[in-house]
C-alpha positions as CSV (number, residue, x, y, z in Angstrom):
1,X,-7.2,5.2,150.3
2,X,-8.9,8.7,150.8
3,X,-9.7,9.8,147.2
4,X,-11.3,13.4,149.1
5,X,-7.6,14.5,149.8
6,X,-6.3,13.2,146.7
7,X,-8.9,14.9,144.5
8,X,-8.6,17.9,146.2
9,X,-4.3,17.8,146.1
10,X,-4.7,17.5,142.2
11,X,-7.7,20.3,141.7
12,X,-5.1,22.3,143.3
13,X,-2.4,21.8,141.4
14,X,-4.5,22.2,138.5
15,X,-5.2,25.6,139.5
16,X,-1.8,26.8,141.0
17,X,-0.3,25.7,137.0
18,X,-3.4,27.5,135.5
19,X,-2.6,30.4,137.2
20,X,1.4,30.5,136.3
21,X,0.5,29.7,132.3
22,X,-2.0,32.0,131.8
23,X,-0.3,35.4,132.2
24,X,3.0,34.0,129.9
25,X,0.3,33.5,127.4
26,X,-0.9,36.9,127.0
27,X,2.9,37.1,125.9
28,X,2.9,34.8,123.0
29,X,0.8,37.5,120.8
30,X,1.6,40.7,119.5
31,X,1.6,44.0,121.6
32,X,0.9,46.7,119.4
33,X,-1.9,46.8,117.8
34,X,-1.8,49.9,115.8
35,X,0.9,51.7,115.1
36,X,1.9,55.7,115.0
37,X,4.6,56.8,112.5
38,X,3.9,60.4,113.8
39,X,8.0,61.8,115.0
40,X,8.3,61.6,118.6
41,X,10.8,64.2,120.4
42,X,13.6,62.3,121.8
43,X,13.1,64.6,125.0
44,X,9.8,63.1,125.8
45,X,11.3,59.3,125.5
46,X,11.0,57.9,128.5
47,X,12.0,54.3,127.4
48,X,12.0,52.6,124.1
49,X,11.8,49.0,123.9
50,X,12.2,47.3,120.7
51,X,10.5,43.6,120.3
52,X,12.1,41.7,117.3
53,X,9.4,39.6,115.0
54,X,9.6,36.1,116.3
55,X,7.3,33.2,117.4
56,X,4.9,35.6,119.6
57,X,4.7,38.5,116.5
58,X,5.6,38.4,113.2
59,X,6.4,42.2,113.0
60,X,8.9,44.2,114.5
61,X,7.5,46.3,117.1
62,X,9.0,49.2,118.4
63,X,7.1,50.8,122.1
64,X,8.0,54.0,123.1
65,X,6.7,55.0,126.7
66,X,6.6,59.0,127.2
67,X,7.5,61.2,129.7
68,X,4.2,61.7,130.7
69,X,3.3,58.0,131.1
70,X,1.4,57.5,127.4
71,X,3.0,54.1,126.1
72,X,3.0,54.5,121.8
73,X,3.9,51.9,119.4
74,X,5.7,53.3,116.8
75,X,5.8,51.9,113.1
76,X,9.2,50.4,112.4
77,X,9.5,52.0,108.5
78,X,10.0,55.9,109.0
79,X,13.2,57.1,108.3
80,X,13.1,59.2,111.7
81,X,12.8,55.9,113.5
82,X,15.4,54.4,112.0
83,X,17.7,57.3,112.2
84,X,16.8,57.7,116.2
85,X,17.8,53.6,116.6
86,X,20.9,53.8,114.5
87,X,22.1,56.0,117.4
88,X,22.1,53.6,120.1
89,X,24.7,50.7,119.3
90,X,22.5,48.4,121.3
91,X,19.7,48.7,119.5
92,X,21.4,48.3,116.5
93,X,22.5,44.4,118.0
94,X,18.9,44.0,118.7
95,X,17.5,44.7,115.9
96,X,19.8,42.2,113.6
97,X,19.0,39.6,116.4
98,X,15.8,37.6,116.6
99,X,15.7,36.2,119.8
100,X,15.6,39.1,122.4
101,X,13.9,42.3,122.9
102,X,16.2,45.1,124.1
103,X,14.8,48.4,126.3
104,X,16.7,51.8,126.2
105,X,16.6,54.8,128.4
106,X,17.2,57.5,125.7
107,X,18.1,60.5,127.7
108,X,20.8,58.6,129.6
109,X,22.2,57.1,126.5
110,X,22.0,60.6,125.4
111,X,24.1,62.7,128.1
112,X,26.4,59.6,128.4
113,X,27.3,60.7,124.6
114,X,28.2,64.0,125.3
């Protein structure tokens, strides 16, 4: 039996399952690594994602992208935070859950209110 091939078939696998692995494991570690607790306008909220702790972090994080691109992370105590995520019933389900992140558009949550 041909142990070229065979060698070959399995240094290829190897590679193909490296290259799946690797990017989910820049996942299993925290994204923020400093946080701003600086108000942001709700009119330049792009999106808002809110990570709860789990396995990958052990802190809530909270990632606001802005209008003009700049992605902040946001620190979870403020009361203005807490205020701006009590308005958004979905956020509020995220939050007391631990095993998904949840990502709002504010503005369109916002008009939809009116």
């Amino acid at each position: 039996m041909p142990t070229k091939p065979l060698l070959l078939a399995a240094l290829t696998l190897c590679c193909v399952l490296v290259l799946h692995v690797v990017p989910s494991m820049s996942e299993l570690r925290c994204r923020c690594r400093q946080t701003s607790a600086t108000p942001i306008p709700r009119r330049s909220i792009k999106k808002l994602e809110l990570m709860p702790a789990g396995g990958h972090c052990r802190q809530v994080e909270i990632i606001v992208t802005k209008r003009n691109g700049k992605v902040v992370c946001v620190d979870p105590k403020p009361r203005w935070i807490k205020a701006f995520l009590r308005s958004f019933p979905e956020m509020q389900r995220s939050h007391q859950s631990t095993t998904s992140s949840t990502t709002v558009t504010p503005t369109a949550a916002y008009k939809s209110k009116k």
